[in-house]
C-alpha positions as CSV (number, residue, x, y, z in Angstrom):
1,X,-12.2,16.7,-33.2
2,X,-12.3,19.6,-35.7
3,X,-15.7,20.6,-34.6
4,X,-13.8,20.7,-31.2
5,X,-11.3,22.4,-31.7
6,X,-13.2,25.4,-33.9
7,X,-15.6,25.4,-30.5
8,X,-12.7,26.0,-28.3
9,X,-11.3,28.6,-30.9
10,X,-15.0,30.5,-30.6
11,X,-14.6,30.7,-26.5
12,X,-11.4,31.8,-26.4
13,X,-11.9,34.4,-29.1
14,X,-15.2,35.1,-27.3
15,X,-13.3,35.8,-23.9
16,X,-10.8,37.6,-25.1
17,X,-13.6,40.2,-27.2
18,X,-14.4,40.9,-23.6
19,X,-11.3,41.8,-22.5
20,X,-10.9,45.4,-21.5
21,X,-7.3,45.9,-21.9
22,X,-6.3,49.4,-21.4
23,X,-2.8,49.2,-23.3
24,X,-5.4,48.8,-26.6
25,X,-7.6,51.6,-25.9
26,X,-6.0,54.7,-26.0
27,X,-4.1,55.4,-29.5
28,X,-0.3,56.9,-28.7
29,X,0.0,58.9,-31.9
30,X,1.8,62.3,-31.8
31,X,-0.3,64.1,-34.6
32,X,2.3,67.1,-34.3
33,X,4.5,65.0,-36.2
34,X,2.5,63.7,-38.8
35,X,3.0,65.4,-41.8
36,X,0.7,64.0,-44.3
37,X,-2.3,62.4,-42.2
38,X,-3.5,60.0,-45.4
39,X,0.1,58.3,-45.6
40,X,0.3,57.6,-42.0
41,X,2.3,54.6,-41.1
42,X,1.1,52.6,-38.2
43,X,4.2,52.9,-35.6
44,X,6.6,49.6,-35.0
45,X,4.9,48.9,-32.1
46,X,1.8,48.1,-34.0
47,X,3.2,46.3,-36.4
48,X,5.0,44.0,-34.1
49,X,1.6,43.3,-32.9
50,X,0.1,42.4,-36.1
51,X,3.9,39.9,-36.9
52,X,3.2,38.0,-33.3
53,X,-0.5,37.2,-34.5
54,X,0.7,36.1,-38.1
55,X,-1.1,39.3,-40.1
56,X,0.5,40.9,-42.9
57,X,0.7,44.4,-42.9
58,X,-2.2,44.6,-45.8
59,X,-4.5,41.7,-45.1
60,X,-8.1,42.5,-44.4
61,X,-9.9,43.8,-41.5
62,X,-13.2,43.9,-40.1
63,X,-14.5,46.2,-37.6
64,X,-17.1,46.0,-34.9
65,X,-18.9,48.3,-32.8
66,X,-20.8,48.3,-29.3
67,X,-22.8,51.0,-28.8
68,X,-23.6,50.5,-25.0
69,X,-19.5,49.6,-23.9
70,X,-18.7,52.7,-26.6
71,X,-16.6,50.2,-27.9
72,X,-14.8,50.2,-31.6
73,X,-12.9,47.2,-32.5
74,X,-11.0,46.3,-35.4
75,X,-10.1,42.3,-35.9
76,X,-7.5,41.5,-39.1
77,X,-6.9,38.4,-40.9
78,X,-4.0,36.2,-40.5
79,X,-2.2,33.8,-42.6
80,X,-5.0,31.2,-42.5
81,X,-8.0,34.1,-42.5
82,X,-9.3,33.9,-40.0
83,X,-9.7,37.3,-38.1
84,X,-8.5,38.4,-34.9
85,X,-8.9,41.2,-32.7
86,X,-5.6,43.4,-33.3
87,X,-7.0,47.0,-31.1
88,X,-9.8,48.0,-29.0
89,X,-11.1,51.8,-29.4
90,X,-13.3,54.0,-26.7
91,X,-15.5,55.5,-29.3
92,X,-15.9,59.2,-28.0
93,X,-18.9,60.0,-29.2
94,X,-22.1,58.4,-30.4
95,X,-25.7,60.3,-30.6
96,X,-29.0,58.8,-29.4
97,X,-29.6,55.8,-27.7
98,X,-29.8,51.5,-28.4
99,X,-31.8,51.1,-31.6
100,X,-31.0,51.6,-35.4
101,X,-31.5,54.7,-37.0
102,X,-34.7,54.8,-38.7
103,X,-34.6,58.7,-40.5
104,X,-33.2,61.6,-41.2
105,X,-32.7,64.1,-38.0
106,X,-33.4,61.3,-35.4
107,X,-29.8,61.5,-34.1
108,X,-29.5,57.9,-34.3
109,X,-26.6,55.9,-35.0
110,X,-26.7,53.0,-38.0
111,X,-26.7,49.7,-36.3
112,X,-26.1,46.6,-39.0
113,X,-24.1,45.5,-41.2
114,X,-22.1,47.6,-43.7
115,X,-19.9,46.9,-46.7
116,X,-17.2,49.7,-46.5
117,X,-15.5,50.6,-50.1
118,X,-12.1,52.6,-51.0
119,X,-14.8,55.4,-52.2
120,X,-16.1,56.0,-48.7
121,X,-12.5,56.6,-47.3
122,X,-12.5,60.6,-47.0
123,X,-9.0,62.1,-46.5
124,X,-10.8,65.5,-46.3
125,X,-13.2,65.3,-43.5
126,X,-13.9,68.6,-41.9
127,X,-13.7,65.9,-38.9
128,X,-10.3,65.2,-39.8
129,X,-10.4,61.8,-41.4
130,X,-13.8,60.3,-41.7
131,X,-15.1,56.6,-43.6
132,X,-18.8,57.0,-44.9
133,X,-20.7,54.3,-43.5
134,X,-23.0,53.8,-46.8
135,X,-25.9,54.2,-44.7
136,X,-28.6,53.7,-46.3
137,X,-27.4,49.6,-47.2
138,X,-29.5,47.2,-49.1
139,X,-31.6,46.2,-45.8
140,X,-32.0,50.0,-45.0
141,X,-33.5,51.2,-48.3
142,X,-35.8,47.9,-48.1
143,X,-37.0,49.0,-45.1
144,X,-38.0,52.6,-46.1
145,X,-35.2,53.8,-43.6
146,X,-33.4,57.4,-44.1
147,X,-30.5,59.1,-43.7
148,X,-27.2,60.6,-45.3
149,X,-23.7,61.1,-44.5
150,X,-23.3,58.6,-41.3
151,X,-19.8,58.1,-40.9
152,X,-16.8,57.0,-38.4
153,X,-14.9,60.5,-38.0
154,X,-12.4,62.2,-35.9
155,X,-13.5,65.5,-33.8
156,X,-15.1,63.8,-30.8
157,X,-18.6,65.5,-32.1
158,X,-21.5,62.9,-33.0
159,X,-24.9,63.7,-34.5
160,X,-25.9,60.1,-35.4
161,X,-22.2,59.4,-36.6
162,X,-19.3,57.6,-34.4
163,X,-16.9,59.5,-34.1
164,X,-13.1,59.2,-32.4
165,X,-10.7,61.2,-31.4
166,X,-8.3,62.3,-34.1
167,X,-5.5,60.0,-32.6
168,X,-7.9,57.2,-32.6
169,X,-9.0,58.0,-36.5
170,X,-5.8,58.1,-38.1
171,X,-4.9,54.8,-37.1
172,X,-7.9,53.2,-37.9
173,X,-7.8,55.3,-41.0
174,X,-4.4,53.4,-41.9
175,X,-5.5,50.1,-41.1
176,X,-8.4,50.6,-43.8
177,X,-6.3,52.0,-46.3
178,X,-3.6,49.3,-46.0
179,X,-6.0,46.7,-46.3
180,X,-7.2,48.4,-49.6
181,X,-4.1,48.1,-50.9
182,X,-3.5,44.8,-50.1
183,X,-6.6,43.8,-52.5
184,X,-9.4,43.9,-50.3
185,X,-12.7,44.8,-52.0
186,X,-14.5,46.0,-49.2
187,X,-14.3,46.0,-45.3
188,X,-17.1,44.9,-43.3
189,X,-18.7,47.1,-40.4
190,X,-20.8,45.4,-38.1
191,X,-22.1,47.8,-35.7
192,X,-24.3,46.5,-32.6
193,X,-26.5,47.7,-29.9
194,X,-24.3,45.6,-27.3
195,X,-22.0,42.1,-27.4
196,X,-25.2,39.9,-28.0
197,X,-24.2,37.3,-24.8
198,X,-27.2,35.5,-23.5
199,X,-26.8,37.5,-20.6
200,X,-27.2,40.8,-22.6
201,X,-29.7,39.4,-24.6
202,X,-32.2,38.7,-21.4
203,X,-30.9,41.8,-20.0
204,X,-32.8,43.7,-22.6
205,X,-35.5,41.3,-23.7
206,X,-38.1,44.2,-23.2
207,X,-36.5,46.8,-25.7
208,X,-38.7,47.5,-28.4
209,X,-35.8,46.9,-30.6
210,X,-35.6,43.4,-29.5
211,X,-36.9,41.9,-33.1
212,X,-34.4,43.1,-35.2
213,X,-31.5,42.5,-32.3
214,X,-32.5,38.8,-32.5
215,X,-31.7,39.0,-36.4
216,X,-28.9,40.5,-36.5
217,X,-27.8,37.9,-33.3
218,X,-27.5,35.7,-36.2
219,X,-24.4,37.4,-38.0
220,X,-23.0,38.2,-34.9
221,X,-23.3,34.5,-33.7
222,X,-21.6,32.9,-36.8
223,X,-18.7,35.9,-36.6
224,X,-17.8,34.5,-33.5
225,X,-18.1,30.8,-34.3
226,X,-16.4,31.1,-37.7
227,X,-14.2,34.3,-37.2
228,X,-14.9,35.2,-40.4
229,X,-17.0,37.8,-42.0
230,X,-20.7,36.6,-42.6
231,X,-21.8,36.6,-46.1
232,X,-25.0,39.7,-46.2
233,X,-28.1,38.8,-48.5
234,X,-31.1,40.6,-47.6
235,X,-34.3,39.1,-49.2
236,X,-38.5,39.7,-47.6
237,X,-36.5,42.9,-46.4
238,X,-34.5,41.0,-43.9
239,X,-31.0,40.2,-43.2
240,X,-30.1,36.4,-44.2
241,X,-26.2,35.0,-43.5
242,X,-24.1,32.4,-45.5
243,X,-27.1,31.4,-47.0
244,X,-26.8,29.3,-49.9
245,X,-30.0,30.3,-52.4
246,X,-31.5,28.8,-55.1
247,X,-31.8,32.3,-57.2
248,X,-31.3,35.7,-56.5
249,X,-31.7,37.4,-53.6
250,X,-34.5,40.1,-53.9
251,X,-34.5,42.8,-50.6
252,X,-38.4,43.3,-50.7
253,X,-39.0,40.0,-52.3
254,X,-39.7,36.1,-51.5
255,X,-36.2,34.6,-50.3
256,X,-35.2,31.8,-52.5
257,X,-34.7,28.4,-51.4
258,X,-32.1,28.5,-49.2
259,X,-29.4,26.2,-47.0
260,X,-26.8,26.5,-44.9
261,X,-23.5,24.9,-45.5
262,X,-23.2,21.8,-43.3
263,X,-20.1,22.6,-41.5
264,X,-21.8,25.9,-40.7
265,X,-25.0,24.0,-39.3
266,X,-23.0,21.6,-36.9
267,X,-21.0,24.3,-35.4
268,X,-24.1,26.7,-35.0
269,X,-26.0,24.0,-33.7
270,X,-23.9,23.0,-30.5
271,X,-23.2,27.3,-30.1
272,X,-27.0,27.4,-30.1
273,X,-27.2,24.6,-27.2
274,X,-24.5,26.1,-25.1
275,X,-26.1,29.7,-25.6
276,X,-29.8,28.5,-24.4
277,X,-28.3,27.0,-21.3
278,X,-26.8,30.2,-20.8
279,X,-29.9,32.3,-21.7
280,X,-32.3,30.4,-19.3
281,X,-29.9,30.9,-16.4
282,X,-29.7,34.3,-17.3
283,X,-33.6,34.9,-17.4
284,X,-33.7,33.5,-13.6
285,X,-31.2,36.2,-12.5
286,X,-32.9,39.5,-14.0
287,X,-36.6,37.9,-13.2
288,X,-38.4,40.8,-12.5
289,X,-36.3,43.1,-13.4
290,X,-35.5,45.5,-16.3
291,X,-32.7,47.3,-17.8
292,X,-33.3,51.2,-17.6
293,X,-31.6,53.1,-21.1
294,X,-30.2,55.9,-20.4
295,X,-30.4,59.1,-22.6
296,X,-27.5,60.8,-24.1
297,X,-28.0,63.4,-22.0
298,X,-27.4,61.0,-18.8
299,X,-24.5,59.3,-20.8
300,X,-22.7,63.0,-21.1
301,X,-23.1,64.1,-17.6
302,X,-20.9,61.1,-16.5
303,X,-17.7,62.2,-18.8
304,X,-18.8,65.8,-18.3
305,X,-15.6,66.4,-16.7
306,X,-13.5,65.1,-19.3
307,X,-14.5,68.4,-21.0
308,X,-12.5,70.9,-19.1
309,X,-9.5,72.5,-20.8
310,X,-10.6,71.4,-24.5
311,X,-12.2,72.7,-27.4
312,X,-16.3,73.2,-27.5
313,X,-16.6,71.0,-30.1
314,X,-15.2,68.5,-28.1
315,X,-17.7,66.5,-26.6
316,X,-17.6,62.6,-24.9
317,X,-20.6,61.1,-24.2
318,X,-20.0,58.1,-22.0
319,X,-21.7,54.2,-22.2
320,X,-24.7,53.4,-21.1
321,X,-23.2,50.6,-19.0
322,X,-22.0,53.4,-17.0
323,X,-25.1,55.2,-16.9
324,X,-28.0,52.6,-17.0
325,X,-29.0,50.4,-14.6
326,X,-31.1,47.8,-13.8
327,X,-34.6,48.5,-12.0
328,X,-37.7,46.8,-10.6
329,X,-40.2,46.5,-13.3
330,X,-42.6,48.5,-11.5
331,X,-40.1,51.3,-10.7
332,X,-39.1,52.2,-14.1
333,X,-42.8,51.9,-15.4
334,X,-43.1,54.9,-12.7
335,X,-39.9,56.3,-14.0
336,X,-41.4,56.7,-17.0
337,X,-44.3,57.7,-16.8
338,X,-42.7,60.9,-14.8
339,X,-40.2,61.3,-18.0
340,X,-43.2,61.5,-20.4
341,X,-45.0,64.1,-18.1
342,X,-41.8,66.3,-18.4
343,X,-41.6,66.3,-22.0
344,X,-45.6,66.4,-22.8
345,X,-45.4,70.0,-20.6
346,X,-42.1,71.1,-22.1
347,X,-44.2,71.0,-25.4
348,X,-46.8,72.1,-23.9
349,X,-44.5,75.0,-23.0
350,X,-43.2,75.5,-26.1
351,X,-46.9,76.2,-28.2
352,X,-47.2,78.5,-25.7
353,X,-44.4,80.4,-26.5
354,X,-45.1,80.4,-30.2
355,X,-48.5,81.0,-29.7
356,X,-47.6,84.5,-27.8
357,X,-44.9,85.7,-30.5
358,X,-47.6,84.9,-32.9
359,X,-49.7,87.7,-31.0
360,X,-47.0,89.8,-30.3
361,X,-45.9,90.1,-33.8
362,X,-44.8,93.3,-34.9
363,X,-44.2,94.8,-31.7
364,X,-48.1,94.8,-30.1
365,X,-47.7,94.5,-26.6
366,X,-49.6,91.5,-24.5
367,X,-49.6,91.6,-20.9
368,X,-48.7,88.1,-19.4
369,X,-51.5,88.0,-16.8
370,X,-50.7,87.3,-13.2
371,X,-50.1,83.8,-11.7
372,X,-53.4,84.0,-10.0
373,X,-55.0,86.6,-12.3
374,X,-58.9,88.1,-11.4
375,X,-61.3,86.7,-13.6
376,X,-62.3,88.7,-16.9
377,X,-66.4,88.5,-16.6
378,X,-65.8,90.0,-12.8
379,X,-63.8,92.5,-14.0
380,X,-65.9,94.0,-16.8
381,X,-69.1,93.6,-14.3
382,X,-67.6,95.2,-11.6
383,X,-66.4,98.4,-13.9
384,X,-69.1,98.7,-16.4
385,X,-71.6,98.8,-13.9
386,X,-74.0,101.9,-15.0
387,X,-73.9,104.6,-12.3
388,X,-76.6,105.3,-9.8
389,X,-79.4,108.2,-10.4
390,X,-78.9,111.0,-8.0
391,X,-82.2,112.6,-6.2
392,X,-82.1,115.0,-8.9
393,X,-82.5,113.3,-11.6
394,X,-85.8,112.2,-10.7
395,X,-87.2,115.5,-11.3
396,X,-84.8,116.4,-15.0
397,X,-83.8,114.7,-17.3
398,X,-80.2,115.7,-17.3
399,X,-77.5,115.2,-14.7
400,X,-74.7,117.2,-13.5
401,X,-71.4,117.0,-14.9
402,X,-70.0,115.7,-11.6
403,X,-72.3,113.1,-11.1
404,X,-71.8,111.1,-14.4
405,X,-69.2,109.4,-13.2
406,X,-68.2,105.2,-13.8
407,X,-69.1,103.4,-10.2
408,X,-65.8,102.3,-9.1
409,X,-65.2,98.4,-8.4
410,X,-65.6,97.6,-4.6
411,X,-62.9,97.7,-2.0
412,X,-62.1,93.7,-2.2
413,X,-61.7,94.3,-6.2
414,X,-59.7,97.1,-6.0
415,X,-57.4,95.6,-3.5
416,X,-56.8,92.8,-6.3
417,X,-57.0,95.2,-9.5
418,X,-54.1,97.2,-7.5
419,X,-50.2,95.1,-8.1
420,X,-51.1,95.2,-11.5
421,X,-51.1,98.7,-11.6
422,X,-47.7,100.1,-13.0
423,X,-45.3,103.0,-12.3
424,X,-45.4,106.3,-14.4
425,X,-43.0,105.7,-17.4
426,X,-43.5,101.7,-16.8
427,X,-46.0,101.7,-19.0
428,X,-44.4,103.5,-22.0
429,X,-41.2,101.5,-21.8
430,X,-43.0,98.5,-22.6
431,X,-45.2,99.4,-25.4
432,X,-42.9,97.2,-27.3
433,X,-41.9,94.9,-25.5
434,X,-42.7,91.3,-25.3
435,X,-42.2,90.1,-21.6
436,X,-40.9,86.2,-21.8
437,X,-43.9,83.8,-20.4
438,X,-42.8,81.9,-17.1
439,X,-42.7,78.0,-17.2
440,X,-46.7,76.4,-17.7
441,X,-47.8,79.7,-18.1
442,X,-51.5,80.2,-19.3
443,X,-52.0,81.0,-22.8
444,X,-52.3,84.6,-23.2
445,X,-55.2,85.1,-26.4
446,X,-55.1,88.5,-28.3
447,X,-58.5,89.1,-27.1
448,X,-58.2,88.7,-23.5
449,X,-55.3,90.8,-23.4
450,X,-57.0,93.6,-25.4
451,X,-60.0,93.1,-22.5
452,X,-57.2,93.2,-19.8
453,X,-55.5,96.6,-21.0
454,X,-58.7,97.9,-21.0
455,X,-60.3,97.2,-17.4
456,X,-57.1,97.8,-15.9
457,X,-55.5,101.1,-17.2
458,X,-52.0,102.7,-15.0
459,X,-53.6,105.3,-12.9
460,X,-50.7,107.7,-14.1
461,X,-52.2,108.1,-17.5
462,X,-54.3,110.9,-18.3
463,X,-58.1,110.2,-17.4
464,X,-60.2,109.4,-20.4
465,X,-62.9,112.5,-21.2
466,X,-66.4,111.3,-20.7
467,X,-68.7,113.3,-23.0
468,X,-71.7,114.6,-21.1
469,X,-75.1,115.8,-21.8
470,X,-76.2,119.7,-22.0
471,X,-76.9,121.0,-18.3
472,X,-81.0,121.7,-17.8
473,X,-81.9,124.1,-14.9
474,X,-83.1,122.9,-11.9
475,X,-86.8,123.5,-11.7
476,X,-86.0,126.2,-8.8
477,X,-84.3,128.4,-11.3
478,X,-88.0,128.8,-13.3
479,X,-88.6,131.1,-10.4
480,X,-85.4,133.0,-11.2
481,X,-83.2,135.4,-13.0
């Protein structure tokens, strides 16, 4: 009957985690009234809440977050501790996409589990108020993973943090600092890609990510059987829950002989069964198809308009329930294929672009060639063609002034040589200049624009003097004065 009974607890807890009540999401604080933002005091509303579900005003919390619903939750303990969800958050803003964060820069959000100490509580948050997620934790660190400063802030700004609106964050602010007071050593943060369901699960059985989902499943499973904060060990640099060990628990170590407490094991047992029914039926409906993960760039354009009228540095960036979807196997294999074409020749763009400041440094100028530009070798052949022998010169060896002249390129070149010709003055204005390359433009090599500027001159610049031989008299003249 007991086992029952903590069963039927688990589903109805479960259901109501899913709930998307709208009178919990949206925090009714009037910050123009608060005068000291660290001694906020949760308004009577609130605390009628927390007296109808039997929670003292300082017994612990817990919170949870869901990246993909951009959900931030925060369950409390009541008289017989066991936690229950007191208010559901929209988080605002979160940076990257499903998966943990792995290193410094990546943009990526922690996903875990965190212990959260009176230390990490920071009253003076250029965010407004802000909690330090101690990322790095134990597993992290085991795991060679990097990173500094993650934290749940105000602002509505995210680079690899969660962050709230300042509304949002002084009430969740409170909550942590009341349960600090009430003797709580440390609050626990468990932060998820998505509710782990069955149906979620199958959903994204193809994420790369999918290993460590599966062990974290684990914490999250026996949160919602027990309602209770798991225990965290981390030994063979995994995550283990309410184990009971034989020694100490070494992060990059052997695990010691472990156990599970038996009213633990029975409960998680007949969840399991239920779950794998659930699973398998779930696997039927998406067979075939895939989840497609949206970018944060795809998450932001569907709040973009919730933008208008604010500050810059406020900055939403949506769910990816709103902005993912689910796709034929084959059609997002072709999807991304196309997305990893874009970004190879955006790179591709970009070492072009260096490459031609490099070159252009200190003000030289390099011509950008044409989009369809004349080859070099025909160029130079067709210009530095030697010049034909007159009659004359079969009979002396010299040539007349006028007749040592370079062989212009045919008509057809000449035709092509001409657009690149410039206007008088063009020429001068953009002796230091760099003109911007264009979009998959060809790289542009010191050398072949030295060649270029030299077989195709402006006409409007002053012709080049040709040094010539002495003039010899024409054999006639012998017979002259």
């Amino acid at each position: 009957m007991r086992l029952r009974n903590l069963v039927a607890t688990a589903a109805v807890a479960a259901a109501l985690a899913g709930c998307t009540n709208d009178a919990l999401d949206t925090a009714t604080v009037d910050l123009s009234t608060v005068k000291n933002k660290t001694e906020y005091q949760l308004s009577s509303k609130m605390a009628a809440k927390m007296s109808e579900l039997g929670m003292q005003k300082t017994s612990p919390i817990a919170l949870r977050i869901f990246k993909e619903e951009g959900t931030l939750e925060v369950w409390k303990a009541n008289t017989s501790n066991r936690f229950q969800l007191l208010k559901s958050y929209k988080i605002c803003a979160w940076s990257g996409k499903l998966g943990p964060k792995v290193k410094e820069g990546d943009r990526q959000a922690p996903e875990g589990f965190y212990p959260l100490f009176p230390q990490q509580l920071n009253p003076n948050s250029k965010y407004y108020l802000a909690i330090n997620t101690g990322y790095p934790n134990t597993y992290d660190r085991a795991n060679g993973r990097q990173g500094t400063h993650l934290m749940i802030h105000g602002a509505c700004s995210s680079s690899g943090c969660y962050s709230m609106t300042d509304e949002q964050m002084i009430e969740i602010f409170a909550m942590a600092r009341d349960a600090f007071k009430g003797g709580q050593q440390s609050v626990q943060l468990q932060a998820f890609p998505f509710r782990m369901t069955a149906e979620n699960m199958a959903r994204h059985r193809n994420n790369p990510n999918i290993e460590f989902w599966n062990m974290l499943k684990v914490g999250y499973d026996q949160f919602e059987v027990t309602k209770r904060p798991p225990e965290i060990n981390v030994c063979e640099k995994k995550y283990v829950f309410n184990q009971q060990g034989s020694g100490a628990f070494n992060p990059g170590g052997t695990c010691p002989a472990m156990s599970t407490p038996p009213a633990l094991q029975m409960a998680m047992s007949t969840f399991e069964k239920g779950y794998k029914l659930d699973y398998d039926k779930a696997m039927k409906k998406y067979d075939g198809m895939v989840w497609y993960e949206p970018s944060e760039a795809e998450r932001k354009a569907i709040v973009a308009k919730q933008r208008a009228g604010r500050e810059l540095a406020y900055a939403p960036t949506g769910n990816s329930i709103d902005a993912g979807k689910l796709m034929k196997a084959s059609d997002l294999e072709k999807k991304l294929a196309e997305q990893k074409e874009a970004e190879e020749t955006k790179v591709a763009v970009e070492i072009q672009k260096k490459e031609l400041e490099k070159a252009t440094k200190g003000g030289t100028h390099v011509p950008v060639p044409a989009a369809n530009p004349i080859p070099q070798p025909v160029l130079q052949a067709a210009v530095e063609q030697p010049a034909k022998k007159s009659f004359w010169s079969l009979f002396s060896k010299g040539e007349p002034a006028e007749q040592a002249q370079l062989t212009q390129p045919p008509p057809e070149l000449q035709a092509a040589v001409q657009p690149q010709v410039q206007p008088a003055g063009a020429a001068a204005k953009q002796t230091h200049s760099v003109e911007a390359p264009q979009e998959a433009q060809p790289e542009v090599t010191a050398v072949a624009a030295a060649n270029a500027e030299a077989t195709v001159a402006p006409t409007t610049e002053a012709p080049i003097a040709v040094e010539q031989p002495p003039k010899k008299r024409p054999f006639w003249k012998i017979w002259g004065n």
